[in-house]
FIKOLZA-1660 file (N, C-alpha, C; in steps of 0.1 Angstrom, whole numbers, plus 5000, padded with zeros to 4 digits):
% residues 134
   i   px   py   pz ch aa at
   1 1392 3767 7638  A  X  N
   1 1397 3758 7627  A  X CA
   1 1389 3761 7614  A  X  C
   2 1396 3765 7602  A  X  N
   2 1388 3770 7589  A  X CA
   2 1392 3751 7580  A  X  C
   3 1374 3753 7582  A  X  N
   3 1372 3736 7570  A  X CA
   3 1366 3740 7558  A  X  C
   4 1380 3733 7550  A  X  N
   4 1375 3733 7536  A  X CA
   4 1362 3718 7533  A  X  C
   5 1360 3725 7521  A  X  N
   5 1354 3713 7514  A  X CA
   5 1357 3713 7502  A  X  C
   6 1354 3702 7495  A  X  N
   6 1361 3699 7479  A  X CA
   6 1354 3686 7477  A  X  C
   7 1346 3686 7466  A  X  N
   7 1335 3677 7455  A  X CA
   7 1342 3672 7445  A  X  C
   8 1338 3657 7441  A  X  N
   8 1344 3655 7431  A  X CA
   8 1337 3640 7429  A  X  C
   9 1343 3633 7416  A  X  N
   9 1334 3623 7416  A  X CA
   9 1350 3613 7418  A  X  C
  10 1359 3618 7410  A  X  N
  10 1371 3610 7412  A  X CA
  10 1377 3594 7407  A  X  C
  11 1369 3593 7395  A  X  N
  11 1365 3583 7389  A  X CA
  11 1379 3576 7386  A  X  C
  12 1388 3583 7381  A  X  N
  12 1401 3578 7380  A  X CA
  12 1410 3587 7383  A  X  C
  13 1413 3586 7397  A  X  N
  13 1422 3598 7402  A  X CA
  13 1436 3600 7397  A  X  C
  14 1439 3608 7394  A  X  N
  14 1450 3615 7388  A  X CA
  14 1459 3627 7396  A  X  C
  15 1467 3632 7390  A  X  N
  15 1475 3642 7391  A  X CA
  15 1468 3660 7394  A  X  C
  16 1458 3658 7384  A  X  N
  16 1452 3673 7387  A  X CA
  16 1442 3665 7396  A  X  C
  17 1433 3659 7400  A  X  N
  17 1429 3659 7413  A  X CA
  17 1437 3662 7424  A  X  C
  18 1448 3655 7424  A  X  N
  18 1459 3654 7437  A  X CA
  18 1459 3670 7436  A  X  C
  19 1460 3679 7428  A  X  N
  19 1465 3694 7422  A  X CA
  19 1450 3700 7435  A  X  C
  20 1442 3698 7429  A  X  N
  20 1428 3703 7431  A  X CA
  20 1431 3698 7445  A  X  C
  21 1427 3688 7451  A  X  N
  21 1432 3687 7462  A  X CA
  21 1435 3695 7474  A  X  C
  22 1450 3693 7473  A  X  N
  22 1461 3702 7478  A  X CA
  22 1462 3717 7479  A  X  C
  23 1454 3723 7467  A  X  N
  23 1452 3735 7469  A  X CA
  23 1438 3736 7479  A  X  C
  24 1430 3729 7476  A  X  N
  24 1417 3729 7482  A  X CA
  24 1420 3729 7498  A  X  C
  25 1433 3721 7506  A  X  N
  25 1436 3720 7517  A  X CA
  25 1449 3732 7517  A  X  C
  26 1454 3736 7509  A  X  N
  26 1463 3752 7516  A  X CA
  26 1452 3765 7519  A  X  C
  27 1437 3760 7518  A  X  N
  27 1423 3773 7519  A  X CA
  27 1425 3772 7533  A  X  C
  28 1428 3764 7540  A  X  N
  28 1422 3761 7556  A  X CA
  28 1430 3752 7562  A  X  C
  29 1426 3747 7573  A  X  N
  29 1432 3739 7586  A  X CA
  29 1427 3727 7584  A  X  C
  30 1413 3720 7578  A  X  N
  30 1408 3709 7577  A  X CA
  30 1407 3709 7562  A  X  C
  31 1409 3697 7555  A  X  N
  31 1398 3691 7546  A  X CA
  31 1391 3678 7549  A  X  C
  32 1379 3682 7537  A  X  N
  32 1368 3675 7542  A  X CA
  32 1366 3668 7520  A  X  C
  33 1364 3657 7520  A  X  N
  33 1362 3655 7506  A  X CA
  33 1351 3648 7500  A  X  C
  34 1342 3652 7497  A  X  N
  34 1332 3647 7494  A  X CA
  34 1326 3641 7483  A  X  C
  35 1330 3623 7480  A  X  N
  35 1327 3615 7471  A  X CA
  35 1318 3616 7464  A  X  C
  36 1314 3620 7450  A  X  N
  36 1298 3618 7443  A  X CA
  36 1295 3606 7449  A  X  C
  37 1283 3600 7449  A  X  N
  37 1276 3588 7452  A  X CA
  37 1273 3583 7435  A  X  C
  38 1273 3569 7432  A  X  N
  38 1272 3567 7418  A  X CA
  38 1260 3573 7409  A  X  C
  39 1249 3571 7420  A  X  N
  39 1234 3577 7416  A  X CA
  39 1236 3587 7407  A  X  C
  40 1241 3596 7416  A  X  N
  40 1245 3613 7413  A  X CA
  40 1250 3615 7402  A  X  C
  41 1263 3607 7397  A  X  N
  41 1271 3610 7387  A  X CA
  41 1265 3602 7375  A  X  C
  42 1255 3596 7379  A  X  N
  42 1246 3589 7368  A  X CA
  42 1236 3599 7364  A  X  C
  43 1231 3609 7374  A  X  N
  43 1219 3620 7369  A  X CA
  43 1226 3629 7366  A  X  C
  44 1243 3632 7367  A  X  N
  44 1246 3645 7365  A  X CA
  44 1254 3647 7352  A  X  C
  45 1265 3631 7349  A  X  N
  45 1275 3633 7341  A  X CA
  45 1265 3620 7328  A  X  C
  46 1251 3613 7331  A  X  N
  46 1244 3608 7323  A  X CA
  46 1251 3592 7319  A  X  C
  47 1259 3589 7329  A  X  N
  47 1269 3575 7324  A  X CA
  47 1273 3570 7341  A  X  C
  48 1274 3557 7340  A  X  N
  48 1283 3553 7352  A  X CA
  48 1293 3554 7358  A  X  C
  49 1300 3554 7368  A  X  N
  49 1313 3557 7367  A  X CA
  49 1319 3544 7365  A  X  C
  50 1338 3541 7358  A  X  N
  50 1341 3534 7357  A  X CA
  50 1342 3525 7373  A  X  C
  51 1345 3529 7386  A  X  N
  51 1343 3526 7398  A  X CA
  51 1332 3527 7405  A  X  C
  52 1333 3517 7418  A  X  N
  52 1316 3525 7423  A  X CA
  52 1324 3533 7435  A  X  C
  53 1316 3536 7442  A  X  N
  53 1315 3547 7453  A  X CA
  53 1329 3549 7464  A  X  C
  54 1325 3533 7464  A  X  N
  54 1328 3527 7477  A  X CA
  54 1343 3525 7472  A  X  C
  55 1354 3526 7461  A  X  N
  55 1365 3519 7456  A  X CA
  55 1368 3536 7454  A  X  C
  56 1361 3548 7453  A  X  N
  56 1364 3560 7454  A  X CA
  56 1367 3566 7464  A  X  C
  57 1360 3565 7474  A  X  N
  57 1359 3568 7484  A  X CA
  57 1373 3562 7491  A  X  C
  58 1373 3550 7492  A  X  N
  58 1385 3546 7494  A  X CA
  58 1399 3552 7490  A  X  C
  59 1401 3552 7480  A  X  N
  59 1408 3561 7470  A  X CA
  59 1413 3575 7475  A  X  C
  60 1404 3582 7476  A  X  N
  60 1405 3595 7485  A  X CA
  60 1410 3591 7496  A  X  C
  61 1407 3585 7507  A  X  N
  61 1411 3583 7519  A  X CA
  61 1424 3583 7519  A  X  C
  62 1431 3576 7509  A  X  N
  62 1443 3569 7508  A  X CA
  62 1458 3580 7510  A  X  C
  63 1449 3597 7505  A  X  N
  63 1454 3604 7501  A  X CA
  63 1462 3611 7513  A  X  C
  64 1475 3611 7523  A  X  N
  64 1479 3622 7534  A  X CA
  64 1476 3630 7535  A  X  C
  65 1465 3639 7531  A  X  N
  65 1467 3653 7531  A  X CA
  65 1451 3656 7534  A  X  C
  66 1446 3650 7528  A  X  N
  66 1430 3646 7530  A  X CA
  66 1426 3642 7548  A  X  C
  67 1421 3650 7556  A  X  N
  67 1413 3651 7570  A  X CA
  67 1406 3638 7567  A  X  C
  68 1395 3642 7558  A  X  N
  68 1383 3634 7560  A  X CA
  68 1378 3630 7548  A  X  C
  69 1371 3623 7542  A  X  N
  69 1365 3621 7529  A  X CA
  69 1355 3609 7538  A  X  C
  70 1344 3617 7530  A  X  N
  70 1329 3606 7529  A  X CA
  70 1322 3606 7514  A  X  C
  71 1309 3600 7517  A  X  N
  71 1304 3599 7506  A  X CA
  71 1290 3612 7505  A  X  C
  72 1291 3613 7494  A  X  N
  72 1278 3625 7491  A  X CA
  72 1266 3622 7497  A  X  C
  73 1258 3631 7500  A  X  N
  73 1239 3629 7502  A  X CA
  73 1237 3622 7486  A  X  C
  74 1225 3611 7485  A  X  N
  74 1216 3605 7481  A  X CA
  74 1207 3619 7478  A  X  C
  75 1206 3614 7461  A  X  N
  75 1193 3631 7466  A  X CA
  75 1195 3651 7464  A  X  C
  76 1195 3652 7474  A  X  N
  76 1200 3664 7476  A  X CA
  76 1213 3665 7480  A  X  C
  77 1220 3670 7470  A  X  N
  77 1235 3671 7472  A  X CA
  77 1236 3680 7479  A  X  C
  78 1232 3693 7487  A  X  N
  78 1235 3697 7492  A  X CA
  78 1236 3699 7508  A  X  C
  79 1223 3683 7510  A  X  N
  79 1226 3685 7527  A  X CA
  79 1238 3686 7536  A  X  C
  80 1250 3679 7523  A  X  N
  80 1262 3680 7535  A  X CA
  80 1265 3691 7536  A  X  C
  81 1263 3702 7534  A  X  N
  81 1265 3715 7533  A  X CA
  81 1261 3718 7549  A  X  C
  82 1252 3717 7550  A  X  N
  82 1245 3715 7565  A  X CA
  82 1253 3707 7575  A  X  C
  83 1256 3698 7571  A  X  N
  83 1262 3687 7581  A  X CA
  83 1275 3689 7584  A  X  C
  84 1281 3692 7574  A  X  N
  84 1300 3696 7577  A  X CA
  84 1301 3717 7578  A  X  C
  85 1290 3723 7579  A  X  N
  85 1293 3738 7575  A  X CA
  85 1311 3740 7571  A  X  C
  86 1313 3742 7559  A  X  N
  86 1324 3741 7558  A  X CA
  86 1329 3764 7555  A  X  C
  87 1336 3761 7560  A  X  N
  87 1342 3780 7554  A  X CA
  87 1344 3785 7545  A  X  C
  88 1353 3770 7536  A  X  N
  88 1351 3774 7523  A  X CA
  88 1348 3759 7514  A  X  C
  89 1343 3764 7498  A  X  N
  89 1341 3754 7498  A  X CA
  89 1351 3756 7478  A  X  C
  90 1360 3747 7478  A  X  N
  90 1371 3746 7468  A  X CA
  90 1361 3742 7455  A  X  C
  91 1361 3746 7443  A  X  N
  91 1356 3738 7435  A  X CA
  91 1365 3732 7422  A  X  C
  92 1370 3723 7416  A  X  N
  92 1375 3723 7405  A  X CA
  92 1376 3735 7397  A  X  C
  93 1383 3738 7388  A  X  N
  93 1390 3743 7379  A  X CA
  93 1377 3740 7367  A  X  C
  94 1371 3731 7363  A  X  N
  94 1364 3724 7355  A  X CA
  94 1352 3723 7356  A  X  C
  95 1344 3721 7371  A  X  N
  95 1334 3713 7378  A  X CA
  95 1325 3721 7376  A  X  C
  96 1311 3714 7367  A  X  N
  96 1304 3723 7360  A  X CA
  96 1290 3717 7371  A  X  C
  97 1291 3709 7376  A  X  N
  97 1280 3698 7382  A  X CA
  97 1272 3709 7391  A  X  C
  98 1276 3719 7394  A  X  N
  98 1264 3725 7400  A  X CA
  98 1272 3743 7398  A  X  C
  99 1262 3749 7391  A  X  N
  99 1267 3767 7391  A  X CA
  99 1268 3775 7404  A  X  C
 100 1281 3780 7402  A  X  N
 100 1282 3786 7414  A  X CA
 100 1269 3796 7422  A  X  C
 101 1264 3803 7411  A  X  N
 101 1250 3810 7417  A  X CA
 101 1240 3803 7422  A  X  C
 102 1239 3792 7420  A  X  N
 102 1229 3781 7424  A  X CA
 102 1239 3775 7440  A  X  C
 103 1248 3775 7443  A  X  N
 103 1257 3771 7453  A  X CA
 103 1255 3783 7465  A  X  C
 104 1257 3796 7460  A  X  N
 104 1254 3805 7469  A  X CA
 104 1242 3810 7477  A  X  C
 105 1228 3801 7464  A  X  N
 105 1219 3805 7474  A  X CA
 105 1213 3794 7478  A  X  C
 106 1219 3782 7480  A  X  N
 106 1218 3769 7488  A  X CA
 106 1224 3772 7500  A  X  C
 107 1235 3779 7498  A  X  N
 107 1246 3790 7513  A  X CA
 107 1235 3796 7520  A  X  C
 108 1227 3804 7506  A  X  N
 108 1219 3814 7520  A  X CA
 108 1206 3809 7523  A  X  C
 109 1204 3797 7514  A  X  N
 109 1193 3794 7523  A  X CA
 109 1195 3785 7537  A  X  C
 110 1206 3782 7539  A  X  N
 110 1208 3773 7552  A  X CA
 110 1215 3780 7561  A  X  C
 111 1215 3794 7559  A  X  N
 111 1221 3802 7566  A  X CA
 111 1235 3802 7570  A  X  C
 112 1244 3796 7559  A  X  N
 112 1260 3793 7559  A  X CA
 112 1264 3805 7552  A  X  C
 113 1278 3804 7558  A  X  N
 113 1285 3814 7549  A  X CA
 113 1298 3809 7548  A  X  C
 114 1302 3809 7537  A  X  N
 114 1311 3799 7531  A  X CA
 114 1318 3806 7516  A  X  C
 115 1334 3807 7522  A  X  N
 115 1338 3813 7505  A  X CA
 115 1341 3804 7497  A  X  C
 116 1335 3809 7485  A  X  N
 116 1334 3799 7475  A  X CA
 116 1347 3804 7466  A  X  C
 117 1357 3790 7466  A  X  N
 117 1374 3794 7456  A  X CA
 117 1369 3783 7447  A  X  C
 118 1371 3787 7430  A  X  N
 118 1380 3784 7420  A  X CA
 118 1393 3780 7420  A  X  C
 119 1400 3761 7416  A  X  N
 119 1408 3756 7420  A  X CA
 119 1414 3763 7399  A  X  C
 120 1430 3764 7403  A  X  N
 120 1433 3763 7393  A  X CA
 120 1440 3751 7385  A  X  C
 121 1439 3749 7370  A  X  N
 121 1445 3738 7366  A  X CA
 121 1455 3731 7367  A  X  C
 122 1459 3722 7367  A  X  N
 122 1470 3717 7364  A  X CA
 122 1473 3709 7352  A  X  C
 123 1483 3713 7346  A  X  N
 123 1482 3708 7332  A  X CA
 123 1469 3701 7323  A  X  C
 124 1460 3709 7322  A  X  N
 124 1445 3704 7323  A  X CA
 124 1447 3691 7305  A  X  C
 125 1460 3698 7301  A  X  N
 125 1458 3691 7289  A  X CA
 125 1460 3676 7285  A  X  C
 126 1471 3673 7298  A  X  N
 126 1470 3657 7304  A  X CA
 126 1461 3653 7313  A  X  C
 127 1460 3662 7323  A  X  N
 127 1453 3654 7334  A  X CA
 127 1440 3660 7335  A  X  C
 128 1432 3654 7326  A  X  N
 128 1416 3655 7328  A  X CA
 128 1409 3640 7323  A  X  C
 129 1396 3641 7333  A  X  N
 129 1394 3631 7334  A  X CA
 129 1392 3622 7321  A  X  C
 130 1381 3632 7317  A  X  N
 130 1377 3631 7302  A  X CA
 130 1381 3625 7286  A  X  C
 131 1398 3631 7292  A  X  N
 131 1407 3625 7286  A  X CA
 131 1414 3616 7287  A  X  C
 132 1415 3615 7303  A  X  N
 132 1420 3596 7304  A  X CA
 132 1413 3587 7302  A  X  C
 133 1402 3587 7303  A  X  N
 133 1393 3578 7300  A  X CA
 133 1392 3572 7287  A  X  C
 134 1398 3580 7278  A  X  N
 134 1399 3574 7263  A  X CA
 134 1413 3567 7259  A  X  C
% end
């Protein structure tokens, strides 16, 4: 069975998430989706989210197409990397929250091997988050 993974913080889910998504799950046999934790998106994007975790996380779940959705490591975002070894791992179209060179050698230090795919947009010009928000 080839398990994807796919990060996100998902603060107001939309259309290009569902996009992101869906592609993220035609990579493989499983998805796996992994909720920012509020902490996180408070050290990474410098602001709260409008939702907390727990009304995200939900959210995701809600989605058919979605295996599994939990919430991120506290901390070290990358233990789940460890915990779910995923085969590949989807990233946004956008998702700047960690550089892929810095992703690959978190891969080799835990001795995973994991292809890393670039999700493409979808209409990035409506459906981004950044933009709904306003």
């Amino acid at each position: 069975m080839k398990k994807v993974m796919a990060f996100g913080s998902f603060d107001i889910l939309h259309k290009g998430h569902e996009s992101y998504l869906k592609e993220a799950k035609s990579l493989g046999d499983y998805l796996i989706v992994i909720v920012a934790r509020d902490e996180n998106i408070i050290r990474f994007k410098g602001k709260k989210p409008k939702h907390d975790e727990n009304y995200r996380l939900e959210q995701i779940k809600k989605l058919n197409f979605v295996d599994e959705a939990v919430l991120g490591h506290s901390g070290n975002i990358f233990e789940v990397l460890e915990e779910y070894k995923p085969d590949v791992i989807c990233l946004g179209y956008d998702q700047k929250t960690v550089e892929v060179g810095k992703l690959k050698r978190e891969l080799e230090k835990r001795n995973l091997k994991a292809e890393i795919v670039r999700a493409k947009p979808y209409k990035e010009d409506i459906f981004k988050s950044s933009k709904m928000e306003k």
